[in-house]
Structure formats: structure tokens, C-alpha cells
C-alpha positions in Angstrom: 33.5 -64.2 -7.0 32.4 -66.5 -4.5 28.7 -68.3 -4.9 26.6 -67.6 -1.5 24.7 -70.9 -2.3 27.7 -73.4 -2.5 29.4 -71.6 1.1 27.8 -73.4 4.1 27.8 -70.4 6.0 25.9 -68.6 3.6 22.7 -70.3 4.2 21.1 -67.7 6.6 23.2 -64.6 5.4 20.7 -61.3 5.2 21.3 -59.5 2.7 20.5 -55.6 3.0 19.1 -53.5 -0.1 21.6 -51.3 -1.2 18.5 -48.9 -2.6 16.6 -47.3 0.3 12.8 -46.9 -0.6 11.2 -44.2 0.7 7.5 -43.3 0.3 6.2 -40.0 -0.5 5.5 -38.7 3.3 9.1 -40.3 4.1 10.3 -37.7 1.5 9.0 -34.9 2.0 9.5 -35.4 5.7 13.7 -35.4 4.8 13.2 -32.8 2.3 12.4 -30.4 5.1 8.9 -30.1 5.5 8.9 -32.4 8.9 9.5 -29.0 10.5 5.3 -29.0 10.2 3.4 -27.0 7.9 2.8 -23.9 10.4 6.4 -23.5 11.2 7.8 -23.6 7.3 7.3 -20.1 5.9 6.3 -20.4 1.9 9.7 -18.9 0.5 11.1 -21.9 2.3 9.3 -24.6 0.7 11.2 -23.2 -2.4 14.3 -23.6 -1.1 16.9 -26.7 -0.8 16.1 -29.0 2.2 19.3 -27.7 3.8 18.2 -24.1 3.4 14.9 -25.5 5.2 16.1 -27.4 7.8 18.3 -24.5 8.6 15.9 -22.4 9.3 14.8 -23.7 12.6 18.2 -23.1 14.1 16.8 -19.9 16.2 19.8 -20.0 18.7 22.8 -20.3 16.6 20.7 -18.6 13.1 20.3 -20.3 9.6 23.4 -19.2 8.7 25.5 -21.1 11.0 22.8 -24.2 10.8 23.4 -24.7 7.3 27.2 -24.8 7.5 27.1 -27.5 10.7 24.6 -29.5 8.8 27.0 -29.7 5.9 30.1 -29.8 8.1 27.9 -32.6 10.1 27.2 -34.7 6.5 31.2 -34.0 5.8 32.1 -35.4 9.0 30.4 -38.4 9.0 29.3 -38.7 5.2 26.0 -41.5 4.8 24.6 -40.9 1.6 21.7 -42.5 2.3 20.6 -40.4 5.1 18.5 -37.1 4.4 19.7 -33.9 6.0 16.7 -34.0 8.5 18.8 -37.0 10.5 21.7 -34.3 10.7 19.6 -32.0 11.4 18.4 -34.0 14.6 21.8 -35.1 15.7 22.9 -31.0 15.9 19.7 -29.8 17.8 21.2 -31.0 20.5 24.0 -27.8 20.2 21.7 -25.7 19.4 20.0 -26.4 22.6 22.9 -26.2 24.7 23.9 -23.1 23.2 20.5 -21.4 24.2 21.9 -22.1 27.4 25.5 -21.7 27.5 27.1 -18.2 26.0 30.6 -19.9 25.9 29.2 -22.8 23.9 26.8 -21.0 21.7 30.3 -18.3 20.9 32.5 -21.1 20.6 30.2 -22.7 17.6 28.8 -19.6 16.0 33.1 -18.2 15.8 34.1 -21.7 14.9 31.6 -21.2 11.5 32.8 -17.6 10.9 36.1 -18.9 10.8 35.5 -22.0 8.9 33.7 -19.7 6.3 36.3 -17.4 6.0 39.0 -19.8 5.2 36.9 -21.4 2.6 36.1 -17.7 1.3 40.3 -17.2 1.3 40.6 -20.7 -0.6 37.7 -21.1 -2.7 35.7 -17.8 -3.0 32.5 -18.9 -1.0 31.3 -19.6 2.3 31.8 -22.8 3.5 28.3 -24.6 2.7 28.6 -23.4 -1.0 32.3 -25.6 -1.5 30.7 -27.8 -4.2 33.9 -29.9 -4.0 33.8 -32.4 -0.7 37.4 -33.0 -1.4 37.9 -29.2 -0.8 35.8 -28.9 2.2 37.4 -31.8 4.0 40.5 -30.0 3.0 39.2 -27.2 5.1 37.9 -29.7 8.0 41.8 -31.2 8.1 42.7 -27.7 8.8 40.7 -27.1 12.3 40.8 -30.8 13.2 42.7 -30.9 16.2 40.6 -27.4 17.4 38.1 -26.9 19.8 35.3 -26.6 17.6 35.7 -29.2 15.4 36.4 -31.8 18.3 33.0 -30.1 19.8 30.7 -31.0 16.9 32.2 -34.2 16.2 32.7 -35.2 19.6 28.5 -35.0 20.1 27.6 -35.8 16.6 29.0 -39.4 17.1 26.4 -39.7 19.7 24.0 -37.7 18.8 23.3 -39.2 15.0 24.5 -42.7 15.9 22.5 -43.3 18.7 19.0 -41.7 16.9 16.7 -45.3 16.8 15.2 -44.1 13.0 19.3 -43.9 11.9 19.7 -47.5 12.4 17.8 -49.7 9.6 19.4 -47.0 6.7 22.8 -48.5 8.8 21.9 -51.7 8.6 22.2 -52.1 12.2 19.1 -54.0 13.6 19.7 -53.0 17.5 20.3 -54.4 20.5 20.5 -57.5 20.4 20.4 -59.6 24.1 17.0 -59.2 24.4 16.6 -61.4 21.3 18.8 -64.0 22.5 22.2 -62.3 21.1 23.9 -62.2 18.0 24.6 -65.9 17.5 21.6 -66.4 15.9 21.0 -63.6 14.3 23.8 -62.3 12.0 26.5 -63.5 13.8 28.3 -65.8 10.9 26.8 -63.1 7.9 29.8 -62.3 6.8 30.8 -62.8 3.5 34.3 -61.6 3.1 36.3 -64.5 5.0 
């Protein structure tokens, strides 16, 4: 492996934690509870942050919020991100499915039918598949569909472009208003 020290170009590499730290409000924020105190009922401080976070989806039901937040983490899998950032990057359908019938049938039949194909293959709705090998298997399946193109198609944006994702990323913004990326992280590569 090759020493940073001795490689000229290594003199102003950043390097980024690998560990993300989070303090006690920052957890308990992602595990749910950022929904505020008077809108989380007690049963659901018992349950998983998914189960939680699901909750708030009044449009589409808790049902269908808890398989699009795992389908969401599936699609575009960060394990360092807590399911409230996937949670914030699908209220956007849920809003435009308080709006839209069409949209708000397309998504809630697009879950029904996701769930029942992982009920054919694996005995369980989809959000139980323990295996994210054999939910992918599933995603593959409904790929090229409406559906999954819909949720993908505005989860790219929608998580991506949320200001709080980017440091967990490692992406440190835009960068013109600083002077560009010359100077700041433009030669940090290690790899070459």
C-alpha cells in the first residue's frame, strides 16, 4: 500500500471518518422520534424506527410507507444514513399523492404488487424480506415498470439533493462560491 506521506500529492488529502458520530438528540431524531413528541403515539415509541417513521404516511397509510422506505434504502442503499433521511426524500410522493388519485393508485398498487410477489417467493410482505439479496431480486423484477421508475426516478432527487444528506456523503457542496474545487479537494485522490 502506498504511504500518503512520501506521495506529493497527498499533502492536503482530507480524509473522511469512516465512523459517523452521532450525539444522543442526533439519534433519537433518526430513530423516529423527530416526528415530535405530540405526533408519536406511545405504542410507537416501542416500535422499530421504520415502523415509526411509517406512521406519518397519512396519504399512502403505514403500510405502504414502510415498504417505500425499505424499497427507498434498497434502491439506493447508504448504510450510514438513518431511515428518517428516506423518510424525507419520499414525503415528497406522499404529498403529491394527496393530490393526484392516479399517482397516489399508481404507488399504493405498485406496493400491493411488490408485496405479493415477495409473499409468492418468500412467504412475507415485502418489508419483512430479511435477505437484501432477495428483495433486490424482487426490485430486478418491476425495474423497467412504472412504479419502480416513479420512486426512483424522484428519490434520486429528492434524497440527493436534501443539504443534511451531504456531510454523511462526504460531499462538502457547491463549491464556486469558495473559489472551486482546485483548491479544495481537487487532487484528493488517492487511487491514481
Amino acid at each position: 500500500m502506498k504511504d500518503q506521506k512520501s506521495d506529493s500529492n497527498a499533502g492536503t488529502m482530507r480524509i473522511l471518518p469512516k465512523v459517523v458520530t452521532w450525539s444522543r438528540r442526533g439519534f433519537l431524531r433518526g430513530g423516529g422520534l423527530a416526528l415530535g413528541a405530540a405526533a408519536v403515539a406511545p405504542a410507537a415509541l416501542a416500535m422499530p424506527a421504520a415502523d415509526g417513521l411509517a406512521g406519518a404516511f397519512q396519504t399512502l397509510g403505514p403500510a405502504t410507507g414502510k415498504t417505500l422506505l425499505r424499497m427507498a434504502r434498497d434502491v439506493f442503499p447508504h448504510d450510514r444514513l438513518a431511515d428518517r433521511y428516506y423518510a424525507d426524500a419520499i414525503a415528497p410522493c406522499e404529498r403529491a399523492a394527496g393530490k393526484d388519485p392516479a399517482l397516489k393508485a399508481l404507488l399504493q398498487d405498485g406496493v400491493a404488487e411488490l408485496d405479493r410477489a415477495a409473499v409468492r417467493r418468500f412467504g412475507q410482505p415485502y418489508a419483512e424480506v430479511a435477505a437484501e439479496d432477495d428483495r433486490v431480486s424482487l426490485l430486478k423484477a418491476i425495474e423497467q415498470g412504472p412504479f419502480f421508475q416513479k420512486i426512483r426516478g424522484d428519490m434520486v432527487t429528492s434524497l440527493y439533493d436534501n443539504k443534511a444528506v451531504w456531510p454523511l456523503l462526504g460531499y462538502e457542496g457547491s463549491s464556486w462560491e469558495k473559489g472551486g474545487y482546485l483548491a479544495r479537494g481537487f487532487n484528493d485522490i488517492d487511487w491514481l
